[in-house]
Structure formats: structure tokens, C-alpha cells
N, C-alpha and C positions, 0 to 999 in steps of 0.2 A: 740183459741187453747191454751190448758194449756204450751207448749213449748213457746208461745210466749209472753204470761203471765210472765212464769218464767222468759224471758229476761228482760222486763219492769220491772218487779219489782226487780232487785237484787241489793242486797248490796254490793259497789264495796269496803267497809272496812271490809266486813268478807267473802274472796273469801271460805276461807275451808267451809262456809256452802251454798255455792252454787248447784242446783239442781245438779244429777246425768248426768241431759242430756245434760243440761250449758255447765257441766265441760267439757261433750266428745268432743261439737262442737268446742269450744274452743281450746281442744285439738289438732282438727283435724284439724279447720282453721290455729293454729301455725305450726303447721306440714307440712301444705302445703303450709303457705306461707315461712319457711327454705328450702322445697326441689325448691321450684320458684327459690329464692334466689339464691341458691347456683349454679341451671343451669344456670341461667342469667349471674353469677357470673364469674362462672366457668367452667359449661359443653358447652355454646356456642362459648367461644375463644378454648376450645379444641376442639368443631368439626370445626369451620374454620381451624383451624393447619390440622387437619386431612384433610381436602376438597385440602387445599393446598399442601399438602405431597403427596395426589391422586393424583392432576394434576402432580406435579413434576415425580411421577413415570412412570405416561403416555407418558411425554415430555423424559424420560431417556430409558424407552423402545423404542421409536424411534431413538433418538441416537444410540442406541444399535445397534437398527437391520440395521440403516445406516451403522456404522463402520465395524458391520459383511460382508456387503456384500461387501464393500471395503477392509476386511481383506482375501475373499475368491478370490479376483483380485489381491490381491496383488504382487504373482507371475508377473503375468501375467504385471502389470502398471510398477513394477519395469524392467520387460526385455526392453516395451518401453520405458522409462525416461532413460536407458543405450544408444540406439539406439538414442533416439535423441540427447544423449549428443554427440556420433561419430558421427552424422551428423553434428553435431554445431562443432565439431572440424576440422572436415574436410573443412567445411567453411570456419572458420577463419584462418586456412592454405593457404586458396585459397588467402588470404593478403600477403602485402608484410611483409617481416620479418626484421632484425632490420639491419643487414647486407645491405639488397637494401633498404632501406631505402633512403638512399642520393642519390643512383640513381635514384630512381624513383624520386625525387625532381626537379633534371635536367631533366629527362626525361618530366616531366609539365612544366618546363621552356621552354625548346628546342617548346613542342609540342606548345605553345603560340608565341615565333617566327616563327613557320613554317607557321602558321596558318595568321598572318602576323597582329597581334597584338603587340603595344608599350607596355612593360616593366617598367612601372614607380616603380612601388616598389614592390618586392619580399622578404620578411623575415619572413622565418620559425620561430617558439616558441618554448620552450621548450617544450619536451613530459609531458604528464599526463598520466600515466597507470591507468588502470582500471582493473577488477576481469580479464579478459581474452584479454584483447585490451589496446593497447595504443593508444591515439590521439593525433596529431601532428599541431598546428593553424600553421597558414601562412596569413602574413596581406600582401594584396596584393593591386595593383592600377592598371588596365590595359587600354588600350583607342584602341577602334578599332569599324569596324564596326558590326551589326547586324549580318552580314552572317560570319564575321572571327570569331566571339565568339561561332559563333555555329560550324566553322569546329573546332575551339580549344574542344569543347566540343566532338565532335565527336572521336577528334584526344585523347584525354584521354580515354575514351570509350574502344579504339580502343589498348592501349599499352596491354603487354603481360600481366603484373600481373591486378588482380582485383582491383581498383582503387577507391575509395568512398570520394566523396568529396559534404562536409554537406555546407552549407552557412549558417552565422552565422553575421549578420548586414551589409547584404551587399545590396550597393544602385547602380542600372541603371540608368544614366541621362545622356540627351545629352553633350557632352563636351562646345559648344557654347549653354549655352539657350538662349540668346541675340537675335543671329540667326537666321532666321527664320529658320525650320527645325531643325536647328544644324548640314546641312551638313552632315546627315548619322552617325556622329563620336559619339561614346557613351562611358563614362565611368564608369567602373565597379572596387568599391572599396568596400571595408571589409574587412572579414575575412571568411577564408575557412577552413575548417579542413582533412584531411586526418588521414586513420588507418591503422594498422600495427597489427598484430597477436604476443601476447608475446609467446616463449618459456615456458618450462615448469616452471623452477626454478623462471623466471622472473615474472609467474603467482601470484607461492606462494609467495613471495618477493610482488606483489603488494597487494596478499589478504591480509596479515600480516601487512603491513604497516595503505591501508584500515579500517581492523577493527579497528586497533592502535588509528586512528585519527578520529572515529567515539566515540570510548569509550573517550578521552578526551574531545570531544565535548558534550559529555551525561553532562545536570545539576548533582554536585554532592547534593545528600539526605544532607540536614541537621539533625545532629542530634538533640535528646529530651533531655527536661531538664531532669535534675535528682532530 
């Protein structure tokens, strides 16, 4: 074929007198291999940005239509988030306040001699307020038997205000373990905690402090060179 002729024979030091059809193919294979190029180059990380831009729109219309349909409850979630707040107030009213406080203290002393438990050590801590409660530790020792621990437990139970009391490292063991049995007598040492419902002002006063001592506990940023 004379096109293939023409290839074979050309003289690659006198391009300007190369055949007519040479020069088209030539042409056209540089042309096509610039537009390759340039897609390779260029138009394939633009359609991934694009693939990915589509995903992210897909991923944003569902957000969307999530937030919408918790925007059209939102009446509705905020009347209940009210309602359970007066029920969690009303609760924690149902606590002693700061007032009976020390009497209820005696009153779990008293109810542990009635109950007809020994008394080794009683000593309340200081309080810890919290966003809407205070907690009050109480290290205690007491020694008695299985059945007086459980009417003592009953006999708290049983006082007039709502009474909540958390254990917090505390051990049962027989008073003798030498013993065989140990004689029924067991003693129950740790710590206990009891709670109390703060007032309002007392509230803010603990959120305030709260946050206070949360933000100086945050690491501070160091700054950048300049």
C-alpha cells in the first residue's frame, strides 16, 4: 500500500516534505494522544471529585430528611423533655433536703441500734454536690448478725423520706474467721453514700462551680510558632 510505503520511506530531517497523508495521521495520532493525556491527567481526578461530591450529596439529603422529620416533632419531643424534666424534679424532691439532712443521719444511726447492730464507726464526709444532687459518704464499721443487717436494711427502707444508699468498697466477713462458722457475727465495713436533693440556687451554684472545674481541667492549646 502506497500509505505504508510512504511510512517506510520518510525522511525524518525534511518533515515539511512529508506525504500529505503522513502528515494527517501524524496529526491526528498527536491529537489523540493530547486529548488521552489531558483526560488521564485531568478529566479523571475531576470525575472522582465529582463521584465523590454525588456520594456526599446523597449522604446530605438523608441527613436532611432525618433532621426534617425531627424538626416536624419537635414540638411535640420538646413538650416531653419538659414533662420529664418535672418528673425528675419531683423525684428528687422525693430526697431529703439539706435542712433534714442530719436528721436523717441519726435517724440510720438510731435505725442500726434498733435493729440491734454494734456501732463501731460512723463518720459522715463532706458533701459533693452534683448538677441537681448532693452526695454525702459515711465510712462506716458495723458488726452484727445476718438477720439484724437485714432488719437494719428494712428499717431504712421503712423511714419516712426516700432514703438511697449506694455501697462503695464495702466488705462482709465473718468477725471471727478463726472460728469455725464465726458464730453467726459479721462484719460490714466501707463506705456508704447517701443523697439529698439541692434547692434551686444551690443547683446553679453547683452547675457553675461544675463547669468552672471542668474548663480548668481541659489541656490548654498550645500556641504556634510565628
Amino acid at each position: 500500500m502506497k500509505f505504508l510505503n510512504d511510512l517506510q520511506n520518510l525522511d525524518r530531517n525534511n518533515i515539511g516534505g512529508w506525504p500529505k497523508s503522513v502528515k494527517i495521521f501524524f496529526t491526528v495520532l498527536l491529537f489523540a494522544i493530547v486529548m488521552f493525556l489531558g483526560w488521564y491527567l485531568y478529566v479523571s481526578d475531576q470525575q472522582s471529585t465529582l463521584e465523590q461530591a454525588a456520594s456526599k450529596e446523597e449522604q446530605l439529603k438523608q441527613e436532611f430528611s432525618q433532621k426534617q422529620a425531627k424538626s416536624v416533632n419537635l414540638e411535640a419531643l420538646q413538650q416531653q423533655l419538659d414533662e420529664m424534666q418535672d418528673m425528675l424534679r419531683q423525684l428528687l424532691r422525693q430526697l431529703p433536703s439539706k435542712t433534714e439532712m442530719p436528721e436523717l443521719l441519726v435517724d440510720i444511726s438510731q435505725t442500726a441500734l434498733s435493729a440491734g447492730l454494734e456501732t463501731e464507726l460512723f463518720q459522715p464526709g463532706p458533701e459533693a454536690p452534683k448538677d441537681f444532687y448532693a452526695e454525702k459518704p459515711i465510712q462506716l464499721r458495723m458488726v452484727g448478725t445476718y438477720h439484724q443487717f437485714g432488719t437494719f436494711i428494712s428499717g431504712v427502707a421503712s423511714l419516712p423520706r426516700v432514703v438511697i444508699l449506694t455501697l462503695h468498697d464495702v466488705s462482709l466477713t465473718p468477725k471471727n474467721q478463726d472460728a469455725k462458722g464465726g458464730g453467726g457475727v459479721l462484719v460490714l465495713q466501707g463506705t456508704v453514700k447517701t443523697y439529698r436533693y439541692l434547692e434551686d440556687d444551690e443547683s446553679a451554684e453547683a452547675k457553675a462551680a461544675n463547669a468552672k472545674s471542668a474548663t480548668s481541667k481541659a489541656p490548654a492549646k498550645k500556641g504556634g510558632q510565628k
